[in-house]
N, C-alpha and C positions, 0 to 999 in steps of 0.2 A: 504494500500500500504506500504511496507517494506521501509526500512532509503535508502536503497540501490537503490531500481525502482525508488523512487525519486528522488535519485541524479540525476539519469540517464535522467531522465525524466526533472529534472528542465537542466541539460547541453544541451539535444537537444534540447530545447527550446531554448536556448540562442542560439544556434549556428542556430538555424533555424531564429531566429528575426536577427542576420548579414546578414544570405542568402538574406530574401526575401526583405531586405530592401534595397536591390539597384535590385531588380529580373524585375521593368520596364522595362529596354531595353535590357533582357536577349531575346537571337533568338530560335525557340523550337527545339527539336532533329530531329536527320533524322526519319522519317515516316518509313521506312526502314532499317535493316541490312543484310551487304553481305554477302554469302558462308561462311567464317570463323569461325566466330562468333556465325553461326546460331545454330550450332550441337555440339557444346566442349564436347570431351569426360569428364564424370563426374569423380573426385575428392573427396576421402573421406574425411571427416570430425571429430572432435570432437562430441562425439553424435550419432554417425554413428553408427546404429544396424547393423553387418555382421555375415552373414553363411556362416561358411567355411566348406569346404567340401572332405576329402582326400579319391578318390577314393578306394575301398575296405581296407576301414583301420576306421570302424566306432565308434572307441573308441578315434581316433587323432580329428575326425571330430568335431565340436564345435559351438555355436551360442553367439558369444560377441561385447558387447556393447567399442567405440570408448573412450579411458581416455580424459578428460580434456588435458594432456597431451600429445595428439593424437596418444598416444600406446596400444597396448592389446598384451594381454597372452590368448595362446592358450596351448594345451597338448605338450609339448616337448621346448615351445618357450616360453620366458620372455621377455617382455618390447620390442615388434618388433614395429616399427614406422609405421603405418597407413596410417598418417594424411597426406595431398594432394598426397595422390599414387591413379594413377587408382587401380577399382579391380584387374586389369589381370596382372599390377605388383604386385600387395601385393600378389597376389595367386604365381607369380614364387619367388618372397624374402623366404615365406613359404617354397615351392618345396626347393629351396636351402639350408634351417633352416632345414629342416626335411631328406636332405638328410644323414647327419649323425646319424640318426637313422635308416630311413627306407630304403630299396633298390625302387630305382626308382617311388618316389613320384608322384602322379598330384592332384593337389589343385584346387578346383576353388573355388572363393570369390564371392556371390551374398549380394547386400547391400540392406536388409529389411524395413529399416527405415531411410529417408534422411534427414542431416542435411546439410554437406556439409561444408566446409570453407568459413569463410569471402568474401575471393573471389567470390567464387560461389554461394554469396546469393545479392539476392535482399532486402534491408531496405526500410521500409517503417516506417516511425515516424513522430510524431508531430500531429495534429488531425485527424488521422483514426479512425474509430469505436474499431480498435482491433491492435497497430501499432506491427509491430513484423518482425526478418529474415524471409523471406521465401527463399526454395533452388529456384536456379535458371534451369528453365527447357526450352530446345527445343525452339524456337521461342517464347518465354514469351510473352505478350508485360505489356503495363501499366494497361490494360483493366483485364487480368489475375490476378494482384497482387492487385491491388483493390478489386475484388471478395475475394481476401487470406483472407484479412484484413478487410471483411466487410463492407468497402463503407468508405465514408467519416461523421464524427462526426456530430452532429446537426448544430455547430458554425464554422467548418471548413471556411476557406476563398478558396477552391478550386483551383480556376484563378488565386492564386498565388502561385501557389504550383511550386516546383526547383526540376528538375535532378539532379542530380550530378556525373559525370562518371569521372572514370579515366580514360585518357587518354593520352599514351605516360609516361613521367614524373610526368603531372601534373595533373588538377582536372579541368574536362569546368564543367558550369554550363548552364542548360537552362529551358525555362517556361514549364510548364504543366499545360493544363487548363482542372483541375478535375472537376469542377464544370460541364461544358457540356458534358464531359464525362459519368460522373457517373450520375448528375442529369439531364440532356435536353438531354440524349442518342443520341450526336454528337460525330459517332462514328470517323468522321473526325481528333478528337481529340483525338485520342488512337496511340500511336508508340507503335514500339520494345523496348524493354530491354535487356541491358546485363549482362551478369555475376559482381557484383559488387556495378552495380546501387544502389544510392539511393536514394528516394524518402523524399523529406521535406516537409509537411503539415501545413501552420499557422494554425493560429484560428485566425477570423472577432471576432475585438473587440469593436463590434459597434451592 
């Protein structure tokens, strides 16, 4: 493991031993989310493989990967900003970028490989078998990003595991009991997810 995963890895541990350490009389999520929430138009990201595509112009046309930076260069465009635009805006910014070259442009933008922004990922850390972002997709729930991630570690403490959502402002927090989820298949015990969510995992140190 690199100097670097390990910071990382020893911080969310720390910040996961605050969470669950008052996570007792935390109440669980809603079982449930409404309309809104359910379908969010996706979000490019950093990471983000896109094919663009300039109708009868297949020399403009191009297939690039998202900068850390969350910009990319295409044929006629330097350093266009990407990152949290739907595709079908970053396809009309192009249209607009390329009108000064070509006469009457159509772009479209399909995203090949999804990473997505911060926002739009689900975290999962702390003892999963594989803890890591995942993007956040369509009616997720918990049961989904558990499969992401491979289930829960050998030592995991499951039944204390914390949401963490923003919300409004600020951050609730609430219990998730992985343990019947993932191991005694009480699917009772599976919510929704939203875009942002994340998920904290101790480890039974016993």
């Amino acid at each position: 493991m690199s100097d670097v995963r390990r910071t990382r890895l020893m911080g969310s541990l720390a910040a996961l031993a605050l969470l669950t350490g008052c996570a007792s009389g935390m109440e669980p999520p809603p079982a449930s989310i409404d309309g809104a929430a359910a379908s969010p138009y996706y979000r490019i990201g950093p990471g983000d493989a896109l094919r663009v595509v300039v109708w009868r112009n297949q020399e403009l046309s191009s297939e690039v990967r998202v900068r850390p930076d969350g910009r990319i260069t295409v044929p006629l465009i330097e350093d266009m900003v990407a990152a949290d635009k739907t595709p079908t805006v970053l396809a009309r910014d192009i249209e607009e970028a390329l009108g000064a070259y070509v006469q009457d442009p159509r772009v479209s933008v399909v995203v090949s490989d999804f990473v997505g922004p911060f926002s739009q990922q689900v975290r999962v850390v702390g003892a999963a078998a594989n803890p890591q972002a995942i993007p956040y997709r369509a009616h997720m729930s918990l049961l989904d990003a558990m499969i992401a991630v491979g289930g829960l570690s050998e030592f995991a403490a499951g039944d204390e595991a914390v949401l963490v959502r923003t919300e409004g402002d600020g951050q609730s927090k609430y219990r998730v009991r992985l343990d019947r989820l993932v191991r005694d298949g009480d699917i009772d015990a599976n919510v929704a997810l939203l875009p942002g969510d994340i998920v904290i995992i101790p480890q039974s140190f016993f």
